[in-house]
N, C-alpha and C positions, 0 to 999 in steps of 0.2 A: 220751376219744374221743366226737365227736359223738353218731354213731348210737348209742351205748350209753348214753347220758347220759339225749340229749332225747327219744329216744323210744323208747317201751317195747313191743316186741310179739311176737308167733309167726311161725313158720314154720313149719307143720305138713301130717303127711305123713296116712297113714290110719287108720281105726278098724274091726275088724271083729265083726259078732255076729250072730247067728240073730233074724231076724224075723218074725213072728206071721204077715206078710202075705204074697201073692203076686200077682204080674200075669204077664200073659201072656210075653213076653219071657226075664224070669230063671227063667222056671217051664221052658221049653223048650231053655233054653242049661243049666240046669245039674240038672233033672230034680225040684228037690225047693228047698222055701222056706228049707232051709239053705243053701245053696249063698251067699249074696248077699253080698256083701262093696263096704262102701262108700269104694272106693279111688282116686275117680276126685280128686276134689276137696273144700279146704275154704273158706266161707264166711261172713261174717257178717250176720246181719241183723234187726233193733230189739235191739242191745246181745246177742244170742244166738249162741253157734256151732254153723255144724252140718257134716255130711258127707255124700257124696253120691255115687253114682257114677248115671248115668243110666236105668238101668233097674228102677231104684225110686223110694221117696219117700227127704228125706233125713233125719239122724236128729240129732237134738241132744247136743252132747259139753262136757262139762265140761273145759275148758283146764287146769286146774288139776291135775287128776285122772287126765284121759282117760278118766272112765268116760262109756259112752255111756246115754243118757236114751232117752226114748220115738219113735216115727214123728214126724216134722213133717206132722201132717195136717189143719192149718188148722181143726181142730174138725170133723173129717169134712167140709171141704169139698176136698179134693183127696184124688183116689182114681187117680190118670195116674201114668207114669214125669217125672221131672221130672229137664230139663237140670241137667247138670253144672256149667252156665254160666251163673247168672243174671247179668242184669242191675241196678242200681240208678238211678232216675231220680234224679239227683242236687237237682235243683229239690223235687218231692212226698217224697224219700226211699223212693218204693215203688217193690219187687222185681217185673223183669218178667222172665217164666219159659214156658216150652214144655213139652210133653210129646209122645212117640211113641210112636206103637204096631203093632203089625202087624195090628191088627183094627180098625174103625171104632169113634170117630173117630180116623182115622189121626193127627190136627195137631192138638192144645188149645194156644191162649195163652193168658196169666192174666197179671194184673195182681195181688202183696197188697197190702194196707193197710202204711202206712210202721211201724205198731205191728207187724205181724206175726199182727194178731188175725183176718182175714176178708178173704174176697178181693175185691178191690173190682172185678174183670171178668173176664170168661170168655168164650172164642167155639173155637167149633169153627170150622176154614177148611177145612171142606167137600175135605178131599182126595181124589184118587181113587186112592191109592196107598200103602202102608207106606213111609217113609223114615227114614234116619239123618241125624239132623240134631243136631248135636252143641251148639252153642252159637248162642245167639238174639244180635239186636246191637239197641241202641239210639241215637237220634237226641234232639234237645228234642223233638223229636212225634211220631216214627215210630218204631214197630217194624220189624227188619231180620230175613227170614228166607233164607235158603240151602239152596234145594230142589235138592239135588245128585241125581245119576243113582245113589247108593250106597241099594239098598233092600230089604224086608225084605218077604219074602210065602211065607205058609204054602201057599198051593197049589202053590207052587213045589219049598217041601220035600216034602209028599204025594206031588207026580212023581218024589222021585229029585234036585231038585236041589238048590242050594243056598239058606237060608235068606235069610243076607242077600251081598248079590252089588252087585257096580259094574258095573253094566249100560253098556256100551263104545257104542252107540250111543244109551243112553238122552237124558233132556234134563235142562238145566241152566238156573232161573231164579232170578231174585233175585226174593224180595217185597216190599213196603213198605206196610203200615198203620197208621193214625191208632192213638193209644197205646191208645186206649179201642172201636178198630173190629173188624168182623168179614169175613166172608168174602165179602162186597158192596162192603166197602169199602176190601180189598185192591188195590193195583195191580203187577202182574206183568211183571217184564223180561227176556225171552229172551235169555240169553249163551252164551259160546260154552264147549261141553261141558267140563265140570271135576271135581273133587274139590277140595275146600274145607273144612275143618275147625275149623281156630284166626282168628279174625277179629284184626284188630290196631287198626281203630278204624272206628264212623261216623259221618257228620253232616254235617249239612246246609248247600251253598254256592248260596246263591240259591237259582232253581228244581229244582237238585240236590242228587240224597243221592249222597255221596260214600261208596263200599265197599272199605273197605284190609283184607286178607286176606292171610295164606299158602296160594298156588294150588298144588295139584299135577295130574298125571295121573290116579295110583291112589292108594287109598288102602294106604297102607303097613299100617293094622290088620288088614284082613282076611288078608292073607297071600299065598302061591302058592294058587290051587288045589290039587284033590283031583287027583294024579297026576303036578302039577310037583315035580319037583327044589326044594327049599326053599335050598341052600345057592345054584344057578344064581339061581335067582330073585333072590335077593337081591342077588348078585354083578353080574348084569346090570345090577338097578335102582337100584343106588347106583354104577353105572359112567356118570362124566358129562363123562368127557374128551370126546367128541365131541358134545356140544352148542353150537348158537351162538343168538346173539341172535333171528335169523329162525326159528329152530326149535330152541325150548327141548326140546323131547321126540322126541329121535331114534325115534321111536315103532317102529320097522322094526329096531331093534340093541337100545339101553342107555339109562339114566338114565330111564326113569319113574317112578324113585321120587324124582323131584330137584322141589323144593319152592321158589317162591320169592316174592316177594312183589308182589302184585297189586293194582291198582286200578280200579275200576268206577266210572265216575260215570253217572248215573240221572236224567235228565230227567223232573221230574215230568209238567212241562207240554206234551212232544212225544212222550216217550217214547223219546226218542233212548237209547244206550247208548253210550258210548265206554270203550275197556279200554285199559289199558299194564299189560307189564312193569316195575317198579317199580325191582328189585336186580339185573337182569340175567343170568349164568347162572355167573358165578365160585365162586358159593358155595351149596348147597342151606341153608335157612333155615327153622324153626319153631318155636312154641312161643313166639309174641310177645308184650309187654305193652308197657302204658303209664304212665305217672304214671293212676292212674284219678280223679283230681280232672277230667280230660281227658274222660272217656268219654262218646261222645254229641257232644263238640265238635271243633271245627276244632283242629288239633293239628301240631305240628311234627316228633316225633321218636316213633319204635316201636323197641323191642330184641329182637331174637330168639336163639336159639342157633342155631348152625354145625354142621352135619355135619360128622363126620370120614368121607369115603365111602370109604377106604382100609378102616379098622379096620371100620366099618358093614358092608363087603360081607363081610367073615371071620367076625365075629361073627354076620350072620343076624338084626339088629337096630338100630336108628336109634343112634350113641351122638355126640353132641354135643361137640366140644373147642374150643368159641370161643363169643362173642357177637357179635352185631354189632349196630351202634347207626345205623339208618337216618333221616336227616338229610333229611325229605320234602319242602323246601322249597327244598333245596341240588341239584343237577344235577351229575352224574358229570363231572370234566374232561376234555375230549377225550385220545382217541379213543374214550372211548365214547360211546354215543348218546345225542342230547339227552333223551330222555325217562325216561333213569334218576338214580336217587339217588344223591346221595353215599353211601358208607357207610364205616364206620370200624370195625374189628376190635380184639378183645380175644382171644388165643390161651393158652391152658392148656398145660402142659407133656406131653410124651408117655405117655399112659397115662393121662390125666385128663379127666374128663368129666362136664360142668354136665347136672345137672336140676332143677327145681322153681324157675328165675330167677322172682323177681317185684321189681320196681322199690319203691321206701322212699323218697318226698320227704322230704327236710332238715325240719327244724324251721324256720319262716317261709320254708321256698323262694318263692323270687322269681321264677325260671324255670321251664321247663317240665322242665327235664334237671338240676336240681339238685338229687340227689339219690343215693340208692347202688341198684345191682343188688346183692341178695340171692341168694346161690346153692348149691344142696348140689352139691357136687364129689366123685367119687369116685376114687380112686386103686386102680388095678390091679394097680401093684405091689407096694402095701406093703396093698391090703383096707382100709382107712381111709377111712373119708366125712367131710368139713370142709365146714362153712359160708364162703362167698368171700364176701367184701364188696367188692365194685368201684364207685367213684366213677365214676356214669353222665356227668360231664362230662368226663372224662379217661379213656376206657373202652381206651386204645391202654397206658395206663402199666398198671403193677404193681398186682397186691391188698391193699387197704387193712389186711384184718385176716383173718384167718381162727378160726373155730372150732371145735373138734375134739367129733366126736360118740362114742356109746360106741356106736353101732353102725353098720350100712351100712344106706344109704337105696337101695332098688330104683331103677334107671334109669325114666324114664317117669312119676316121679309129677308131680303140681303142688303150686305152694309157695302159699302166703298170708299176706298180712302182716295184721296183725288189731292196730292200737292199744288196751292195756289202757283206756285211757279210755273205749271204745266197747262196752266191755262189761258186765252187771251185778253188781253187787255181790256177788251169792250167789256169782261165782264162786270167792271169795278165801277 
């Protein structure tokens, strides 16, 4: 079999251990510098792996082993929580990265060196406010940030309220600066109020930067409030029969917790904004990727997973039983509306549900979609997690392969594909 032949790599879940260090964030969510647990994501970068979840630094792990090695702290030059989400300029090969925090300076970018040795830029963007901003994007020139209304502020907790909160009238902008710029040289687009979490690509057409997103209402992480019904909550927000196209978010009944994919294009030179709907409201959708040879460029296709909102509202949690393969180039056939996608589904059998997709280009791919989604599946009824192998140009047919794990992979995590080529030697 191809994939197992020509190309060799991971898919790897999390790493957990007690760290020396603390910041403000995990020192207050869980009271004490044990607490940290780096579960959010894994990455590579100058031939190295590490782990990461955002409210620390991340930590270097031996693939071989799993034993985890020291902080990633750039030789004491980073001392911030640092995104879950780097990015990689795929031209210099260096890693562009965010950090937040609930105390000044709320916003760090950073640019490292393609070695991994020193950071080759640093700016504070001067915020006036704690945010959660989950994953940074990039462009050939621009950094992409997503100042959502979802934020974090300790004078809020001293009152009695809550720490971090998705402030219902707060504001929602996109930012865009120069790879190597600061908070002078930021330019700022007002859109219309959102939660926004998982980016699906961006980059630049003409005078525009183009921003492809999974858009929601609320954010599903934070929860019910203190006092709501958790099982209503849920039931409500993954209730999305009565959604339509003019009004994705019955906002007054159900479905705010319905997820789907958005577009922003971004006038540099007028400042114009114009947004669509992307997938329409048939299916709530998260958790996207791309071929990342892609990242930063103009791009034809994104895959996400599929809610199951039936099982989602009983369980009290997001659980995923499909993919879907969004075709951004192709327009839905009528009678749907011109301004959405084709897209084309892949459905799992009942009781089964993808986490941790991440996309595996072929060996010499020629296309953009020729290639397999990689996926941990888990099975409810028999407790059994399998890796899916699905051919992303045929994503409507059958699983290529599956392979059976010896234990269960928690719902929620994220996968990473990591070619042993790309890594050092010592690992082995």
């Amino acid at each position: 079999m191809e994939w197992a032949t020509e190309r060799v790599g991971l898919l790897l879940g999390c790493s957990k251990r007690e760290r020396p260090k603390d910041v403000f964030l995990p020192k207050l969510r869980f009271g004490d510098a044990n607490g940290h647990i780096s579960n959010t994501n894994v990455f590579e970068h100058s031939g190295k792996v590490y782990v990461i979840t955002e409210n620390y630094i991340p930590q270097e792990l031996n693939i071989s082993t799993l034993e985890t090695y020291d902080d990633w702290d750039v030789n004491d030059a980073w001392n911030r929580p640092f995104t879950s989400h780097p990015k990689k300029d795929l031209v210099t090969g260096e890693l562009v990265i965010m950090g937040f925090d609930a105390t000044k300076p709320f916003y760090d970018i950073f640019v490292h060196s393609a070695d991994g040795t020193k950071l080759s830029h640093k700016a504070d963007l001067k915020f006036d406010r704690g945010i959660f901003s989950h994953e940074i994007g990039v462009t050939q020139k621009y950094n992409v940030i997503m100042d959502c209304a979802i934020t974090a502020d300790f004078n809020r907790l001293l009152s009695g309220g809550l720490f971090v909160k998705y402030e219902n009238e707060g504001r929602s902008r996109i930012g865009v600066i120069p790879r190597y710029g600061n908070a002078n040289s930021a330019k700022w687009f007002e859109v219309k109020r959102h939660c926004s979490l998982h980016p699906i690509n961006r980059f630049e057409d003409g005078h525009e930067v183009v921003v492809r997103q999974c858009r929601s209402f609320q954010p599903i992480l934070l929860g019910p409030n203190c006092g709501q019904d958790r099982f209503e909550w849920f039931t409500r927000g993954f209730t999305f029969e009565n959604l339509t196209e003019k009004n994705p978010y019955n906002l007054t009944q159900d479905g705010f917790l319905f997820t789907h994919s958005y577009e922003w294009r971004l006038n540099m030179e007028t400042g114009e904004v114009k947004e669509r709907n992307l997938s329409g409201t048939d299916f709530s959708i998260d958790f996207p990727v791309i071929d990342e040879k892609y990242t930063g460029l103009k791009h034809k296709y994104g895959f996400t997973q599929v809610i199951d909102s039936t099982t989602s509202s009983i369980a009290g949690l997001p659980k995923y039983g499909g993919l879907a393969k969004l075709h951004l180039d192709e327009p839905q056939a009528p009678p749907k509306p011109t301004e959405l996608v084709e897209v084309k589904y892949h459905r799992l059998a009942e009781n089964n549900f993808f986490s941790g997709t991440v996309f595996v280009a072929k060996h010499r791919a020629c296309e953009e979609d020729d290639g397999w989604l990689v996926s941990f599946v888990h099975n409810e009824e028999t407790n059994k997690t399998r890796v899916h192998i699905i051919d992303a140009k045929k994503l409507e047919s059958g699983t290529v392969a599956k392979i059976a794990l010896p234990q269960k992979v928690p719902y929620g995590f994220h996968g990473t594909f990591v070619p042993i080529l790309y890594i050092h030697i010592y690992y082995f």
